[in-house]
C-alpha positions, 0 to 999 in steps of 0.5 A: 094445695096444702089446704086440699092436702089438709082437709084429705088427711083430717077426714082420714084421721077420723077428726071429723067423724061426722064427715067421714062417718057413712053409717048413719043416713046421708054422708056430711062434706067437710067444712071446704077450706081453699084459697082461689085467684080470680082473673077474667077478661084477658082478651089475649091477642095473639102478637104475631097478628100484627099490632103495628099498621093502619088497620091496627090502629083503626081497631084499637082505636074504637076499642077500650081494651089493651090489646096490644099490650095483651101478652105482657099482661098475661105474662104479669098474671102468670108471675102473680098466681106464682107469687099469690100461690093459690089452690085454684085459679077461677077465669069467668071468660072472654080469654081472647080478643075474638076467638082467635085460634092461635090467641086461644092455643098461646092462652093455654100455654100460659094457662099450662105455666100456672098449672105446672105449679100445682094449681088447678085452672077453671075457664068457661067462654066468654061471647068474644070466644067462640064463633066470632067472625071478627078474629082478624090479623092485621098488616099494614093497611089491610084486616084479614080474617084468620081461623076462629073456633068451634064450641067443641074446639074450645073443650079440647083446648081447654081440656086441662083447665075444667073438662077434663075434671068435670065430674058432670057435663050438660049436653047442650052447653059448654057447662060442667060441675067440678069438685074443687075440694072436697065439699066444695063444688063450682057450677062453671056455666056456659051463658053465651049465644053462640050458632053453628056459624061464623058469625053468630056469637052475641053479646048478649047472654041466656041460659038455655030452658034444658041447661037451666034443668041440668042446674036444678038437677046439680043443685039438688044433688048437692044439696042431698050430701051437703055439698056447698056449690059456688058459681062462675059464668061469663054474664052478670046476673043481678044489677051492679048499678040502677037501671045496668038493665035498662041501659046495658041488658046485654051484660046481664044474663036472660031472664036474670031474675029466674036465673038468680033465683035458681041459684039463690033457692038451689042453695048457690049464694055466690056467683063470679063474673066478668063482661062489664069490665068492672071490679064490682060485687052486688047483693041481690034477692030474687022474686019470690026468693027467701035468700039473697045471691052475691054476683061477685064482677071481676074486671078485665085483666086489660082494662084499667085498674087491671084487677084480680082477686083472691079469695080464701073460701072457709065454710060459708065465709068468703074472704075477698080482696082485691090485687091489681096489676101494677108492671108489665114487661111493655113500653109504656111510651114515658107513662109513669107507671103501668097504672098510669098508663092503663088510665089515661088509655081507658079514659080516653077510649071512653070518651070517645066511645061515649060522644059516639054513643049518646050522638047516635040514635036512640039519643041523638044528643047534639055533638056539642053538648056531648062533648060536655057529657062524655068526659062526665060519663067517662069519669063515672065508669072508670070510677065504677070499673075500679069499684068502690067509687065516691062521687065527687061534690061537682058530679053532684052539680053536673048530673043536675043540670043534666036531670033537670033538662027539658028533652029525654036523652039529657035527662037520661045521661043524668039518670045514667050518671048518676046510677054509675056513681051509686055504689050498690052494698055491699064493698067491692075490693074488700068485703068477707062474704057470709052466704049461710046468712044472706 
């Protein structure tokens, strides 16, 4: 907060007169100075649930994330933000396992925590949030279906945390415009697909032909008073890795060309996300576009390595590292450290995830030589989910052998293999950022 303080008092004090000065022509914002954590993807499931059973461990097991151990991540986090101290906390989504009503009721208690301390909190959903038929309790052998919430739920539970400061909101989504500091606005944008029933909930992302206006209608009104805007909003926009749309296009917002495109000529440079569970930033120009936009991916909070970033915001400069969850308050069954532990899990579910996957139609790869695959691929994306990845020389030798196959799904897993391990510019865990050149 000392930086808000700071900047309030130098424009009152006439230091930059500029700024501050409304008689001559359009008013001038301040240069923005604020320090901001972001967290995403903490599916936090509610313990009292159930997380011991049959029916339990049948679900977590064709599932990568730590979900029981969700809570005593999140209670990590809150220790961080108070050790990190930041102005303002940014979360791209998927707050809960799957919209859980309760899950979302403690997730705004933790997320009360962190504002008690003098931080302002911004959350958009995530496609697991709202309307999602597959929040559940679980008791012993049986699953049973447990009260999920409505789009207009989500807004009044999350009151404190962006609605209740937006100073504009779109009629048609969850969306909405807050000034961070003065200067400095975030575009928080609801990019899920979600009906007015149970159940209807996507994957998938859009952004609607009347919220997309409303955007234009924000950008231009920024532009107008030299407002600098940066974005937030659950799915990716441009690629992390070669063909992420061809392989995985539910993880990129619709028509993610036109979208980065009106970000990137509206004069939004930067955009945070979450979804792929990957702690990744890519650069990227859209058709027809002058400048570049940074879609910078935070990974999941329950998701090996488990990150979060901070970044100081100075003008056009963002300063980004990265800053990973290494102790929960949780029993680690002998791993040697949190870390460890959030590994072997990932790792593990991936392979499994991965042989049921390429075995499956449209692949259809026999099961033998998936077994082969899976632990190449699992190796891949646990590398590209901690960012930075380096492929090693045998991946190199792997993923031609798989490229040189006679059959189409072979040669496809090495086309696939081989994007995963090839980092796209710029870095991913530290990197300053100058979106008034890009």
């Amino acid at each position: 907060m000392a930086n808000i303080r700071a900047y309030r008092l130098v424009c009152l004090c006439g230091l930059f007169a500029p700024a501050c000065d409304r008689s001559h022509g359009p008013s001038v914002s301040p240069i923005p100075t604020v320090k901001l954590m972001v967290f995403s993807d903490p599916h936090y499931y509610d313990p009292s649930l159930g997380t011991t059973g049959a029916a339990f461990d049948s679900y977590v097991a064709h599932d990568r994330k730590l979900v029981a151990e969700s809570d005593a991540v999140l209670r990590a986090l809150v220790s961080a933000v108070n050790a990190e101290n930041p102005d303002v906390v940014l979360i791209p989504g998927d707050l809960t396992k799957d919209g859980e009503q309760t899950s979302h009721g403690l997730v705004a208690n933790y997320l009360g925590q962190m504002k008690r301390q003098g931080r302002r909190i911004f959350v958009v959903p995530g496609n697991h949030d709202i309307q999602n038929a597959g929040a559940a309790s679980y008791s012993g052998d049986a699953t049973t279906p447990v009260p999920s919430i409505a789009p207009a739920d989500f807004s009044t539970i999350y009151q404190d945390f962006g609605f209740g400061d937006a100073i504009s909101r779109d009629p048609d989504s969850l969306s909405y415009v807050a000034e961070l500091v003065p200067g400095l606005w975030l575009l928080a944008l609801d990019s899920c697909i979600y009906g007015p029933n149970l159940g209807d909930s996507q994957v998938a992302g859009r952004l609607r032909d009347t919220t997309q206006t409303w955007i234009k209608a924000r950008l231009d009104e920024a532009k107008a008073s030299q407002i600098r805007v940066i974005g937030m909003m659950h799915h990716g926009v441009i690629e992390h890795f070669a063909n992420q749309a061809v392989v995985f296009p539910e993880y990129l917002v619709n028509d993610r060309d036109v979208v980065a495109g009106l970000f990137s000529d509206g004069g939004m440079g930067a955009v945070f996300t979450g979804h792929f569970h990957a702690n990744d930033i890519t650069q990227g120009t859209p058709s027809g576009s002058s400048q570049s936009l940074f879609d910078i991916e935070t990974g999941s909070a329950v998701t090996y390595p488990c990150p979060y970033r901070i970044v100081d915001v100075a003008g056009d400069i963002l300063t980004v590292t990265t800053q990973h969850i290494t102790s929960i308050d949780y029993d680690l069954q002998g791993a040697a450290d949190f870390q460890s532990y959030a590994h072997d899990k990932l790792l593990a579910g991936l392979d499994q995830y991965i042989a049921a996957l390429i075995t499956a139609p449209p692949y259809s790869i026999a099961a033998d030589q998936a077994q082969q695959i899976s632990p190449w691929m699992a190796e891949g994306l646990v590398a590209h989910y901690a960012g930075d990845e380096v492929m090693p020389s045998d991946m190199q030798v792997n993923i031609q052998s798989l490229s040189t196959a006679t059959d189409y799904p072979t040669k496809l897993a090495g086309m696939l293999l081989e994007s995963v391990w090839t980092d796209l510019p710029p870095p991913d865990n530290s990197v300053s950022l100058d979106l008034a050149t890009r």
